[in-house]
DRENFI-504839 format. One line per field, with one value per atom (N, C-alpha, C): residue number from 1; atom name; x, y, z. Coordinates in nm, 4 decimals. Each point is the difference from the previous one (the first is absolute). Example, Ala and Ser with C-alpha at 12.3 -4.5 7.8 and 13.67 -1.06 7.14 Angstrom:
seq: [1/1/1/2/2/2] $
atom: [N/CA/C/N/CA/C] $
x: [1.3190/-0.0890/0.0900/-0.0350/0.0820/-0.0770] $
y: [-0.5690/0.1190/0.1200/0.1050/0.1190/0.1090] $
z: [0.7800/0.0000/0.0000/-0.0720/0.0060/0.0730] $
# end
This chain:
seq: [1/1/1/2/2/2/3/3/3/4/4/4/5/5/5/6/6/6/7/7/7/8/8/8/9/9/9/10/10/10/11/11/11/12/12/12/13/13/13/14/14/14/15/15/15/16/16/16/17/17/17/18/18/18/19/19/19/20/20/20/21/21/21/22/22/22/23/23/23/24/24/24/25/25/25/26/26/26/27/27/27/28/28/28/29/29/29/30/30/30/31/31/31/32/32/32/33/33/33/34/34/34/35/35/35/36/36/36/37/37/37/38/38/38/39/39/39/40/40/40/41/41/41/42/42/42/43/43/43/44/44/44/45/45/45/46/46/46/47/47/47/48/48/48/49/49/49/50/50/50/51/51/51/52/52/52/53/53/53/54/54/54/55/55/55/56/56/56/57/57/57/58/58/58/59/59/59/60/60/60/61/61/61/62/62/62/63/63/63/64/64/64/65/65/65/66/66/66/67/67/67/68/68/68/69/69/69/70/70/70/71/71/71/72/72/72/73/73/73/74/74/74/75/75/75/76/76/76/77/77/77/78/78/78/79/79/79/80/80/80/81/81/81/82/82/82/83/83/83/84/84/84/85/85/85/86/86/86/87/87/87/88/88/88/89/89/89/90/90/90/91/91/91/92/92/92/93/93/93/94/94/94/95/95/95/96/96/96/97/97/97/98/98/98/99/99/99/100/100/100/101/101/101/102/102/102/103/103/103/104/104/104/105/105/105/106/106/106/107/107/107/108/108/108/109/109/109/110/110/110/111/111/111/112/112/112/113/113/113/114/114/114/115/115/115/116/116/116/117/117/117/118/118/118/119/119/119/120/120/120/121/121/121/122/122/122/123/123/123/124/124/124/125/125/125/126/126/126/127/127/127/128/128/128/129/129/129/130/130/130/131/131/131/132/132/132/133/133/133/134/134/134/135/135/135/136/136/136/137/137/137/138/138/138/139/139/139/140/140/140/141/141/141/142/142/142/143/143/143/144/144/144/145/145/145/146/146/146/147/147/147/148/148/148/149/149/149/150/150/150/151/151/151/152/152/152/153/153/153/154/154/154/155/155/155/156/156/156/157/157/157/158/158/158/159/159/159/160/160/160/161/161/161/162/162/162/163/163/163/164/164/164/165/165/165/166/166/166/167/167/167/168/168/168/169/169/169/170/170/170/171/171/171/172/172/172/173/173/173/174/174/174/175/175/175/176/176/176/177/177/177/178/178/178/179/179/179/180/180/180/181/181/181/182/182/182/183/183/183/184/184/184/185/185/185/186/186/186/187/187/187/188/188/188/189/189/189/190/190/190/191/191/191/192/192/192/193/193/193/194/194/194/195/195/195/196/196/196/197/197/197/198/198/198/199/199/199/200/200/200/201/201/201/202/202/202/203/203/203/204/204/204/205/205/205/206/206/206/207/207/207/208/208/208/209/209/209] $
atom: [N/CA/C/N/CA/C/N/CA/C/N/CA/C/N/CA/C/N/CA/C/N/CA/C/N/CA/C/N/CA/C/N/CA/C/N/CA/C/N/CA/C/N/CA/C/N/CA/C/N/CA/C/N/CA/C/N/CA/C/N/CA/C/N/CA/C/N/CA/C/N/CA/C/N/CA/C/N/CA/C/N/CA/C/N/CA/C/N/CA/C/N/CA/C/N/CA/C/N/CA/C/N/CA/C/N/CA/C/N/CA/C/N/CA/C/N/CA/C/N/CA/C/N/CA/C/N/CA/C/N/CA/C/N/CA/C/N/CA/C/N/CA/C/N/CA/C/N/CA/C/N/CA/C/N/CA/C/N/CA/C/N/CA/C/N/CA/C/N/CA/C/N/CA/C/N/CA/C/N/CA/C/N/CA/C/N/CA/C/N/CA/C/N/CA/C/N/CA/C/N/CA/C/N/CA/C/N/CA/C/N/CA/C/N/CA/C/N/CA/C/N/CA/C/N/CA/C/N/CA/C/N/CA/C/N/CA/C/N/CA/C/N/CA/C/N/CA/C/N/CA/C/N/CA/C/N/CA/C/N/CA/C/N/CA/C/N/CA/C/N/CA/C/N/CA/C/N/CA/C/N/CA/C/N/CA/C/N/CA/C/N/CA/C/N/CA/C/N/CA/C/N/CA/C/N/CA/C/N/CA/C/N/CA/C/N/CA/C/N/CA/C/N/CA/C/N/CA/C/N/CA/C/N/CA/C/N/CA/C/N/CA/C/N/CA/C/N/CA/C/N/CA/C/N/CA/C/N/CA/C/N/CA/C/N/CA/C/N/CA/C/N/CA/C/N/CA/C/N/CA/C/N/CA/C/N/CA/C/N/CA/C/N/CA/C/N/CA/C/N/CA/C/N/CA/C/N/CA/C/N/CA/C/N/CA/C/N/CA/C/N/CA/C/N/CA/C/N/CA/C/N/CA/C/N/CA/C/N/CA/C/N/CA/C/N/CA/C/N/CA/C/N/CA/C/N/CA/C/N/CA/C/N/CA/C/N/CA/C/N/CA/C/N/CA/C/N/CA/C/N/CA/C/N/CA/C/N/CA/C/N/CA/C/N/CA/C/N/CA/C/N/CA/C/N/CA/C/N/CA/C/N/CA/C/N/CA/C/N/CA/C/N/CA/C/N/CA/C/N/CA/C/N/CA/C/N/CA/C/N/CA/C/N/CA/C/N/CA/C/N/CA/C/N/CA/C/N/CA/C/N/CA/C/N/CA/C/N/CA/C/N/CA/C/N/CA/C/N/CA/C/N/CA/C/N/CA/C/N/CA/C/N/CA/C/N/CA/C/N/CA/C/N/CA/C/N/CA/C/N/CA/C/N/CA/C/N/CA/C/N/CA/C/N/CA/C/N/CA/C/N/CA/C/N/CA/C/N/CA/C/N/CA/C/N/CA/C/N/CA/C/N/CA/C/N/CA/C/N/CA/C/N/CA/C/N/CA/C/N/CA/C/N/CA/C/N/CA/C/N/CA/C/N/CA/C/N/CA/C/N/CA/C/N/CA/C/N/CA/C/N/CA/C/N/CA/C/N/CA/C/N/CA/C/N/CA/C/N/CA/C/N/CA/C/N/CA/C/N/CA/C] $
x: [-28.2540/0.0946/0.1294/0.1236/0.1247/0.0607/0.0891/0.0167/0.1594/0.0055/0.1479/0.1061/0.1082/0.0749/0.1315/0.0682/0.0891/0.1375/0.0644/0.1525/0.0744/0.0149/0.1086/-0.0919/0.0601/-0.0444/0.0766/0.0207/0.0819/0.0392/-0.1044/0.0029/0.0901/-0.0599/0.0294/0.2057/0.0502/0.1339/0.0480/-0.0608/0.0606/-0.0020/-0.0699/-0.0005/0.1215/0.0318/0.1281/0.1327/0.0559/0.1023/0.1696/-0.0437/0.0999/-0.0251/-0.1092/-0.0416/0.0468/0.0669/0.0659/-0.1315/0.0016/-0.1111/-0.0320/0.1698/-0.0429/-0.0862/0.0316/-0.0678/-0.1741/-0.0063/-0.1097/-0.1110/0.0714/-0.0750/-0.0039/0.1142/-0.0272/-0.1065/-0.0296/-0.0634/-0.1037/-0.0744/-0.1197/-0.0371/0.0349/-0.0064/-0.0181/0.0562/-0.0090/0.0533/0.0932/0.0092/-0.0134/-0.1585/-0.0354/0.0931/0.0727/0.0400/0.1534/0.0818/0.1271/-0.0699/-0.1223/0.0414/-0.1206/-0.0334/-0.0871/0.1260/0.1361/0.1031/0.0786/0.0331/0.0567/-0.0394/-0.1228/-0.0907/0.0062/-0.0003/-0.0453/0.1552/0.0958/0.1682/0.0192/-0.0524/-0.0206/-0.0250/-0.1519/-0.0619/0.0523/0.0492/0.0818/0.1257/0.0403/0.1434/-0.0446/-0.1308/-0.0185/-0.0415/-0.0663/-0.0635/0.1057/0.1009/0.1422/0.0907/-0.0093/0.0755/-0.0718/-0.1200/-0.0341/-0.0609/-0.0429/0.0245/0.1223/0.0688/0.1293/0.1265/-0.0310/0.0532/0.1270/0.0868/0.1433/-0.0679/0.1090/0.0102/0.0288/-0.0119/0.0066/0.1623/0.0713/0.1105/0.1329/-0.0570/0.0164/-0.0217/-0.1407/-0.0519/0.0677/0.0118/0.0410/0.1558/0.0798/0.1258/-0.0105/-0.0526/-0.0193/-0.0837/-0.1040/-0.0376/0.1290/0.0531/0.1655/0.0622/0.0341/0.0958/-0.0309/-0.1127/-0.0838/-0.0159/-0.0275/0.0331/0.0924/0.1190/0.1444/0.0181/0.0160/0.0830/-0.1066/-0.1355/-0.0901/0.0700/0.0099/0.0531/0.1133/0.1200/0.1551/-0.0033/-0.0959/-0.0263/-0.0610/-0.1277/-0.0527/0.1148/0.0699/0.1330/0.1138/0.0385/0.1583/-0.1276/-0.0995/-0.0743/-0.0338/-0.0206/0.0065/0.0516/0.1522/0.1173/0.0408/-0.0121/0.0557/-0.1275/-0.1191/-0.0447/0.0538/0.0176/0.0702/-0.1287/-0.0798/-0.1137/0.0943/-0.1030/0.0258/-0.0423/0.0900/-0.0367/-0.1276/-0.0246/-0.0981/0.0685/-0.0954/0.0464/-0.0538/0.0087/-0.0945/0.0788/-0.0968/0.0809/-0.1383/0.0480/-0.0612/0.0346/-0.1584/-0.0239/0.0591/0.0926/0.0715/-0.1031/0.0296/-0.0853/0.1333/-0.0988/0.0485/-0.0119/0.0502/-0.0279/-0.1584/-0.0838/-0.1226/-0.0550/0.0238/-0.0490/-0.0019/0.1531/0.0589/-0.0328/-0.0431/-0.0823/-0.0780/-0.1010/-0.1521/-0.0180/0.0925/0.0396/0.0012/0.1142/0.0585/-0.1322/-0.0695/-0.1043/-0.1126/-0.0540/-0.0762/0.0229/0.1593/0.0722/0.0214/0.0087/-0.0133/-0.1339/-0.1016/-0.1005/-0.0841/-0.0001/-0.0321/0.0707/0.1167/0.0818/0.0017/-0.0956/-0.0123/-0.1106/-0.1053/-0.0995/-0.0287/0.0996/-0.0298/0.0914/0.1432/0.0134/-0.0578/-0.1224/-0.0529/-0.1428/-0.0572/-0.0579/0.0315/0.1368/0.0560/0.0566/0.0412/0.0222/-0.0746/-0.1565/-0.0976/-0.0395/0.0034/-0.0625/0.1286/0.1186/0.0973/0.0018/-0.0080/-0.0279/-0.0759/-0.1554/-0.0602/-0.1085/0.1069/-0.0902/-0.1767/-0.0262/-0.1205/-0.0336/-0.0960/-0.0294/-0.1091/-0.0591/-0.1000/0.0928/0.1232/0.0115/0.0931/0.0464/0.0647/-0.0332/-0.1504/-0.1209/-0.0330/0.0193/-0.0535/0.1209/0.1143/0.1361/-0.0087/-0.0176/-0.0205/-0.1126/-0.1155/-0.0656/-0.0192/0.0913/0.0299/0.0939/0.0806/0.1309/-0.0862/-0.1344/-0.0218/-0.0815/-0.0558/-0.0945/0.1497/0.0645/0.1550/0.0352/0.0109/0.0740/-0.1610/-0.0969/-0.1483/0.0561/0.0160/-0.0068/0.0878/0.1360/0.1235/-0.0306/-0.0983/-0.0202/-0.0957/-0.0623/-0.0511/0.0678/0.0672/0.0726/0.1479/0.0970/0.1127/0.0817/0.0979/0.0621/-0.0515/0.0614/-0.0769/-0.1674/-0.0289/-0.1578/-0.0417/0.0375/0.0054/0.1040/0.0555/0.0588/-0.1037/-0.0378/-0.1014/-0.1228/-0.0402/-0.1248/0.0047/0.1677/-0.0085/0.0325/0.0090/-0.0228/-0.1112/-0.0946/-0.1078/-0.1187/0.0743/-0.0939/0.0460/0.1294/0.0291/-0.0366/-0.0389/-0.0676/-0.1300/-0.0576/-0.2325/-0.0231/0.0600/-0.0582/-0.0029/0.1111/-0.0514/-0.0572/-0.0083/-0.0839/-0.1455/-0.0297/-0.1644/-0.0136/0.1176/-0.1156/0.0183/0.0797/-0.0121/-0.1333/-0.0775/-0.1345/-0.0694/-0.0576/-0.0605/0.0323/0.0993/0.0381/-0.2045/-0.0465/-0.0656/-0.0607/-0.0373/-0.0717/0.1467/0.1148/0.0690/0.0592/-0.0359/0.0373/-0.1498/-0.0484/-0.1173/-0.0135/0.0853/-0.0050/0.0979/0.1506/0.0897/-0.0203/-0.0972/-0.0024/-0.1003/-0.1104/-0.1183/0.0842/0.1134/0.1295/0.0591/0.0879/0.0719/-0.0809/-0.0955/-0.1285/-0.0433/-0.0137/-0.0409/0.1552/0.1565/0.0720/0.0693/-0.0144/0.0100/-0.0975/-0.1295/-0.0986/0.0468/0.0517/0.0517/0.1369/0.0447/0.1074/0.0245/-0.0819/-0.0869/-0.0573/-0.0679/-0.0103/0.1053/0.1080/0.0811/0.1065/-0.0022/0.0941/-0.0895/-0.1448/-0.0799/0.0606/-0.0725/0.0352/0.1365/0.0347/0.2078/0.0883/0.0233/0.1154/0.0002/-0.1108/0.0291/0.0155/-0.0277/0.0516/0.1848/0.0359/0.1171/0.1112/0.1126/0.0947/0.0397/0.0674/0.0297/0.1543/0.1176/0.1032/0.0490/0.0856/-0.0178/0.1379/-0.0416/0.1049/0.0933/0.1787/0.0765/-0.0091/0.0770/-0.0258/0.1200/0.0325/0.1269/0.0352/0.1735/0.0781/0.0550/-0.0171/0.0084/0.1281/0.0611/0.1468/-0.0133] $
y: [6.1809/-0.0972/0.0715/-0.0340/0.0782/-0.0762/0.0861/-0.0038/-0.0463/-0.1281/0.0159/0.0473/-0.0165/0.1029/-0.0303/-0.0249/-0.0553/0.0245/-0.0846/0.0045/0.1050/-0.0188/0.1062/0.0756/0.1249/0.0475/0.1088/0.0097/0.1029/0.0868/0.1195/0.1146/-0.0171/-0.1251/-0.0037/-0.0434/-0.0499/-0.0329/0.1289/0.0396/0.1401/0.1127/-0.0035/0.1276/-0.0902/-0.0656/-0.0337/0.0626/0.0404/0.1229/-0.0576/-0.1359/-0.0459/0.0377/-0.0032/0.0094/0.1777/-0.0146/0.1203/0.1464/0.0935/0.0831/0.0312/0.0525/0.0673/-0.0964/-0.1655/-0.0989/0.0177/0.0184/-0.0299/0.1423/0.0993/0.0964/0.0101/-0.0617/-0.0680/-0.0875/-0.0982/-0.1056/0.0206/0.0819/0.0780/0.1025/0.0522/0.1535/0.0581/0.0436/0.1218/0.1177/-0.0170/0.1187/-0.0572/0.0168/-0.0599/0.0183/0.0916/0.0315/-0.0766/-0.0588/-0.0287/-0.1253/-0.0915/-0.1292/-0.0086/0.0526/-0.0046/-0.0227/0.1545/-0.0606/-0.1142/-0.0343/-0.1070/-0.1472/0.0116/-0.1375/0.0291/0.1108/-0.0112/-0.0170/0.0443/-0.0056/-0.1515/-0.1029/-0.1581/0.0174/-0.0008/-0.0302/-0.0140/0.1099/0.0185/-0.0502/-0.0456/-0.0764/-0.1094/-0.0464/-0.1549/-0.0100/0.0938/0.0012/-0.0373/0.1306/-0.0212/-0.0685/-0.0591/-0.1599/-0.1475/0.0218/-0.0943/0.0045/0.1129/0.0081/0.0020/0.0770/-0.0128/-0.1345/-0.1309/-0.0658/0.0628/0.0453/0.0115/-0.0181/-0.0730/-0.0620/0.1171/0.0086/0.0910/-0.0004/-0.1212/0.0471/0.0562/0.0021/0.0603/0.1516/0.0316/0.1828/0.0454/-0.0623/0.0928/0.0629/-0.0749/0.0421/0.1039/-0.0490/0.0933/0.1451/-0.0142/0.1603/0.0824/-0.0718/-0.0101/0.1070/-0.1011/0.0972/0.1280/0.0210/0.0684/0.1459/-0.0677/0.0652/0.0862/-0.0473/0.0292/0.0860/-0.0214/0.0482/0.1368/0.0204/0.1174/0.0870/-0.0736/0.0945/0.0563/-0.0702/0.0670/0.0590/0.0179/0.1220/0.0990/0.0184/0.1353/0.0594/-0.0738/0.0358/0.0475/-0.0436/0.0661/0.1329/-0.0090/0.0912/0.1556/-0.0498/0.1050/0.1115/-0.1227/0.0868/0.0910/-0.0533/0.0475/0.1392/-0.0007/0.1196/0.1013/-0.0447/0.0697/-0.0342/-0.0525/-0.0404/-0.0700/-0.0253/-0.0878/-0.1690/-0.0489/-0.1877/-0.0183/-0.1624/-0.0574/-0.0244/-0.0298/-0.0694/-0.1451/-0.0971/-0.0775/-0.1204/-0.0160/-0.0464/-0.1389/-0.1494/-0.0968/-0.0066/0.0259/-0.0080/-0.0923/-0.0109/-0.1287/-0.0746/-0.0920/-0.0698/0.0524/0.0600/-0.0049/-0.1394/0.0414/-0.0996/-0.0363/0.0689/-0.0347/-0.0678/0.0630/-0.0831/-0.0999/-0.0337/-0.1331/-0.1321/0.0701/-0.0754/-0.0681/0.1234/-0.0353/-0.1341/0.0067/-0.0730/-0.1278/-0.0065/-0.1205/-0.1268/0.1481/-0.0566/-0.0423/0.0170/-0.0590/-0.1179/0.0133/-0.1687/-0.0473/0.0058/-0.0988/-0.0714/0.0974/-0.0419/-0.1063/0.0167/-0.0628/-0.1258/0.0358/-0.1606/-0.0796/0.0259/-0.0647/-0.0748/0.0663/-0.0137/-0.0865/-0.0213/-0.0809/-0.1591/0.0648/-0.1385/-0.0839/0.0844/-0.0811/-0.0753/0.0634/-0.1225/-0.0759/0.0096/-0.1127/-0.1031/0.0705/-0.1315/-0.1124/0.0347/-0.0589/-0.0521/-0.0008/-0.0247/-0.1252/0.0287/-0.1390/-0.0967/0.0517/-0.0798/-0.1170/0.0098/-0.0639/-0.0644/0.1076/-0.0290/0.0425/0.1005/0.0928/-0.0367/-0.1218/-0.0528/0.1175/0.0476/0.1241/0.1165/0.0200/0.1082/0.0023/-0.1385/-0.0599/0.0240/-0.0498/-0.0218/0.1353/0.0845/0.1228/0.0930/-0.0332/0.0284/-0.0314/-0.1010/-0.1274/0.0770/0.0198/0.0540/0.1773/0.0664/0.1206/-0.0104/-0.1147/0.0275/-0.0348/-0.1103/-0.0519/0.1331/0.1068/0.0645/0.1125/0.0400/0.0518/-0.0120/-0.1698/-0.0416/-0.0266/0.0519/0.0035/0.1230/0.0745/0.1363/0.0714/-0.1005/0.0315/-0.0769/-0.0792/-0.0306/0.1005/0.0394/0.1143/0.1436/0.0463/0.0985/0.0019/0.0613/0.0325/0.0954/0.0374/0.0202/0.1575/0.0670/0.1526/0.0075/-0.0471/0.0193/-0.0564/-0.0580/-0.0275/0.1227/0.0520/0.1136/0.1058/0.0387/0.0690/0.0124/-0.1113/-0.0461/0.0312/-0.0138/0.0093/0.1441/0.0322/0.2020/0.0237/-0.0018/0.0310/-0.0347/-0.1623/0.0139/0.0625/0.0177/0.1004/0.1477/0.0590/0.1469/-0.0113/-0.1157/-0.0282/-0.0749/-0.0665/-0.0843/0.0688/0.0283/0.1051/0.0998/0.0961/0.1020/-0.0528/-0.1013/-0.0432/-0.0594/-0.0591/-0.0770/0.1530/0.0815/0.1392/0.0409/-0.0220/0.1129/-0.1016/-0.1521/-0.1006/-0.1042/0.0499/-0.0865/-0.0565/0.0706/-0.1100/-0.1110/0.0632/-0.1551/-0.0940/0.0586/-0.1160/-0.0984/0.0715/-0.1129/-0.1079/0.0748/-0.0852/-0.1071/-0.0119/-0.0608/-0.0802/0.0416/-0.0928/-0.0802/0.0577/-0.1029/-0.1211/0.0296/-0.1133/-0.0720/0.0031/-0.1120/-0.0732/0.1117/-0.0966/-0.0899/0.0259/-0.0678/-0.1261/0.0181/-0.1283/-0.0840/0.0500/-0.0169/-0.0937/0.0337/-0.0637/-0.1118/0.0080/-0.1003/-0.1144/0.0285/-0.0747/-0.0886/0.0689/-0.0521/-0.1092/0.0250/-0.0807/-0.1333/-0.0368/-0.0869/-0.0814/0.0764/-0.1038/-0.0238/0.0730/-0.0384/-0.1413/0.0226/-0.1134/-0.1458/0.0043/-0.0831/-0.0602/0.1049/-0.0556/-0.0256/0.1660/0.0143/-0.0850/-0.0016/-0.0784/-0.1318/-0.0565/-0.1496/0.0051/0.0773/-0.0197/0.0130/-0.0912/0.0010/0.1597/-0.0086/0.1870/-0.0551/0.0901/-0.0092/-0.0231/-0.0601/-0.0234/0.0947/0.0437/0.1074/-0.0966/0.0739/-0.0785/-0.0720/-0.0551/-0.0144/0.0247/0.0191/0.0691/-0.1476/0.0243/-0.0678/-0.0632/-0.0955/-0.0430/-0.0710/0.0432/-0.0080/-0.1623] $
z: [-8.6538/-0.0567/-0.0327/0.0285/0.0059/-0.1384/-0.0510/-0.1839/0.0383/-0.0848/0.0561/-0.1117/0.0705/-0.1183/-0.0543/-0.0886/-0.0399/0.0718/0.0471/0.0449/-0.0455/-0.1561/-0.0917/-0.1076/-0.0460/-0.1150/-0.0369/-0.1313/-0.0576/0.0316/0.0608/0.1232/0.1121/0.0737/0.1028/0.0171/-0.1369/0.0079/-0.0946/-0.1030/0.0299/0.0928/0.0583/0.1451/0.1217/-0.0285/0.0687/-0.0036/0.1521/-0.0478/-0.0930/-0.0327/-0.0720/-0.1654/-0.0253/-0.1267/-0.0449/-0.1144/-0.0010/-0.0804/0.0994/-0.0267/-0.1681/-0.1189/-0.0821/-0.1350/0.0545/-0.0819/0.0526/0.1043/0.0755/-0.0790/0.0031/-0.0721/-0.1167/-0.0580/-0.1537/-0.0479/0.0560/0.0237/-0.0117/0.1210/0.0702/-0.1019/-0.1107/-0.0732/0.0906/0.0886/0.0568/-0.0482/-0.1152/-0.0998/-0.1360/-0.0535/-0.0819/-0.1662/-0.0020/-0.1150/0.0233/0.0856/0.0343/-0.0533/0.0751/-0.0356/-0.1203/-0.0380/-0.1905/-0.0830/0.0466/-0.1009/-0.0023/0.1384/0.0141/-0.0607/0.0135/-0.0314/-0.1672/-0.0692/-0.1141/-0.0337/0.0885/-0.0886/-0.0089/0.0691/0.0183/-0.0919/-0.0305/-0.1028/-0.1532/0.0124/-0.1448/-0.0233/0.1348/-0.0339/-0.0401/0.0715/-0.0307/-0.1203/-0.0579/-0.1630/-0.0797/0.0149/-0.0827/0.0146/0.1089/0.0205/-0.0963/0.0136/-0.0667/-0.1309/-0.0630/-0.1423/-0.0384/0.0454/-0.0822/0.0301/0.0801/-0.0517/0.0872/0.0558/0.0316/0.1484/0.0704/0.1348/0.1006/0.1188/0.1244/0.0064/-0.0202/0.0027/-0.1243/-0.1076/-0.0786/-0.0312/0.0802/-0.0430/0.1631/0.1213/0.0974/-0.0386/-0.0024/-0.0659/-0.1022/-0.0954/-0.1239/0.0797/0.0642/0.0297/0.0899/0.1287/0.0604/-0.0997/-0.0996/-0.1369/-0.0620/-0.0051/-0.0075/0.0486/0.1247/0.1338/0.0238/-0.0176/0.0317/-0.1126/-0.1103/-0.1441/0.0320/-0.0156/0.0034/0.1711/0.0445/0.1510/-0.0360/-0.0628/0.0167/-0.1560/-0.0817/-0.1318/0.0572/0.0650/0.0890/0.0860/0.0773/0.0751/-0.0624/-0.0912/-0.1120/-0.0245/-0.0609/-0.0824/0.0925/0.1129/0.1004/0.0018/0.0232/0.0288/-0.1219/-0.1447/-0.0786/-0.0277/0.0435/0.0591/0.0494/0.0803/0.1463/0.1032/0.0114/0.0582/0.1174/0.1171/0.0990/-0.0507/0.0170/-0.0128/0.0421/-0.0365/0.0597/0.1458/0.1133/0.1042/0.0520/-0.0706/0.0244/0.1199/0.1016/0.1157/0.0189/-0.0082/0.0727/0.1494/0.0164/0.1469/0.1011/0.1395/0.0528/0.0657/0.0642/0.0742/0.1468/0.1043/0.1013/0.1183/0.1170/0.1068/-0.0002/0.0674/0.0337/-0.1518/-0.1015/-0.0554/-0.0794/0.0084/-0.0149/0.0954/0.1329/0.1255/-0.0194/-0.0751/-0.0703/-0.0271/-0.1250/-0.1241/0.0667/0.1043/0.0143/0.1023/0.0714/0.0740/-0.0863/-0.0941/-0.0921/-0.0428/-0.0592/-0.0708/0.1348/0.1403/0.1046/0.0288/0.0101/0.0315/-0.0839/-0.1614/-0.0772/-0.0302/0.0010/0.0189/0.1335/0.0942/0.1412/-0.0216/-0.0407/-0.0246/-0.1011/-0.1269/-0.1189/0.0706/0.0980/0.1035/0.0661/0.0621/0.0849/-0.0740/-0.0887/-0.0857/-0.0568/-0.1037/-0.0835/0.0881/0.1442/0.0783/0.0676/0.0264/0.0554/-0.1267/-0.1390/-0.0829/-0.0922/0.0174/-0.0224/0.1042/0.1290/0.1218/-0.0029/-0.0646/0.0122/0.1262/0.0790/0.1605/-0.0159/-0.0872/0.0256/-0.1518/-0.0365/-0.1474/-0.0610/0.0307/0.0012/-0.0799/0.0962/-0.0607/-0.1156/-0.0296/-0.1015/-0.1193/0.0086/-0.0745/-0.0648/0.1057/-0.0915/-0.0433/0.0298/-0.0761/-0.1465/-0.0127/-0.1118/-0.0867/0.0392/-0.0546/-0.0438/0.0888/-0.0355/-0.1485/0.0046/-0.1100/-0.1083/0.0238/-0.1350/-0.0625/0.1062/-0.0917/-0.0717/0.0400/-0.0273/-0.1451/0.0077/-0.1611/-0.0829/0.0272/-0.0993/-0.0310/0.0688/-0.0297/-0.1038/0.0308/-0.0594/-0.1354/-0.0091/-0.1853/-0.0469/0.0569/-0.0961/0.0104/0.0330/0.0004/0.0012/-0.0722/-0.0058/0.1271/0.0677/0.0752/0.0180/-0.1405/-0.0145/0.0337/-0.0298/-0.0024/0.1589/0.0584/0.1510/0.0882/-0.1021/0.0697/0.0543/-0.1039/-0.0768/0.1189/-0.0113/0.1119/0.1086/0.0554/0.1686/-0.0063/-0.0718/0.0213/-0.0677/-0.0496/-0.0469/0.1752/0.0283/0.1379/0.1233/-0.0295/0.1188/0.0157/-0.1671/-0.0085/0.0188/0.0063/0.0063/0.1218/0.0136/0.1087/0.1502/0.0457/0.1101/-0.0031/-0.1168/-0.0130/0.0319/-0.1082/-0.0003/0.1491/0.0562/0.1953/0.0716/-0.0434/0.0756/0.0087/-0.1569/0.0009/0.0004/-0.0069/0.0349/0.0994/0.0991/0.1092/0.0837/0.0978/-0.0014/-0.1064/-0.1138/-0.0488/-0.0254/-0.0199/-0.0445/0.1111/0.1438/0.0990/0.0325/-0.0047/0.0057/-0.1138/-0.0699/-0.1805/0.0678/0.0686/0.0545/0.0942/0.0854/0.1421/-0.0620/-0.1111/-0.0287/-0.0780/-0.1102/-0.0420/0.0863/0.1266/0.0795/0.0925/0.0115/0.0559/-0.0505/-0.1114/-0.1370/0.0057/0.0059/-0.0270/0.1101/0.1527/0.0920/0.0224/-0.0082/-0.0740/-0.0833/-0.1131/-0.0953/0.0653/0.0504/0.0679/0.0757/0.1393/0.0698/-0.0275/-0.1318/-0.0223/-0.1013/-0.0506/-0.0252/0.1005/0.1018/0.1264/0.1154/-0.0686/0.0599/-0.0354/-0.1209/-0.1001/-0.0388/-0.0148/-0.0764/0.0801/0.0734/0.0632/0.1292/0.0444/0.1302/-0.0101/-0.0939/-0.0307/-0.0173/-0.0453/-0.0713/0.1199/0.0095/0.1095/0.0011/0.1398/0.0215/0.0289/0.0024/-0.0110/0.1825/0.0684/0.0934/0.0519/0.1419/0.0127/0.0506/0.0010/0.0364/0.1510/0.0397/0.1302/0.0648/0.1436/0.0371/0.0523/-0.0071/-0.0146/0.1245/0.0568/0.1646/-0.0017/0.1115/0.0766/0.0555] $
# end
């Protein structure tokens, strides 16, 4: 009996040579001590964001100031050493990888085109349907959680979730294909039932001379 196997999975769209490598090894711990700190420097922003009550755009500025006033006191302080300065240089964004950049925000905005358009269309009621129903689970979600704390989440699952189908990938496709299985199932019979009753949008017709 042949196992079948899911279309997409985490792995498989990060090992894509678009997906940029030093996230990918972030992601992956492949240097377990780079992303422990990283995840835990989250962590603690999100703690101290939300005990203490002051907004994201209130403390980025303020650390900014921070920032700055502590850089150009080590720098006068240097000199009045006789020490060498600080040199502190932000990194540019060159060509290629301004490319990157731009090829990511293309692809994703093509891609978010070509569903929102089949899905205002109305031609394809199915996939309307599950537009509709993607947003409603969206704004459930958005009442129990605040903006930060949904911040929070989508980096907390971006540091676990591929790690864990990395070291439990088979059982977890085998866990995906018996859902989308049940899920296409489920489907099926309300495309029995519903959808096929319901008028379908009629394509235009071309325009005769």
């Amino acid at each position: 009996m042949t196992t079948e196997t899911t279309s997409s999975c985490p792995l498989e769209y990060m090992s894509s040579p678009k997906f940029p490598k030093p996230v990918k090894e972030l992601l992956l711990w492949e240097d377990a001590k780079k992303s422990g700190a990283v995840l835990f420097g989250a962590t603690a922003v999100y703690f101290v964001l939300e005990k203490s009550g002051y907004t994201m755009l209130f403390l980025v500025p303020a650390l900014m100031i921070v920032a700055v006033i502590a850089s150009v006191v080590l720098s006068f302080g240097a000199r009045f050493l006789g020490k060498s300065s600080m040199n502190v240089k932000i990194p540019e964004l060159d060509d290629t990888g301004a490319r990157q950049i731009a090829t990511h925000i293309q692809y994703a905005h093509n891609r978010f085109s070509a569903v929102a358009n089949k899905a205002l269309s109305g031609e394809e009621l199915g996939k309307s349907l599950k537009v509709v129903g993607a947003l409603w689970v969206v704004a459930q979600i958005g009442k129990l959680f605040h903006v930060l704390t949904l911040a929070y989440l989508v980096v907390f699952t971006a540091f676990t979730i591929p790690k864990i189908y990395q070291l439990k990938k088979p059982e977890i496709d085998q866990l995906l294909v018996t859902a989308k299985r049940q899920m296409q199932e489920y489907y099926k019979v309300i495309e029995t039932n519903v959808l096929s009753k319901l008028p379908k949008g009629k394509a235009a017709s071309p325009k005769t001379q």
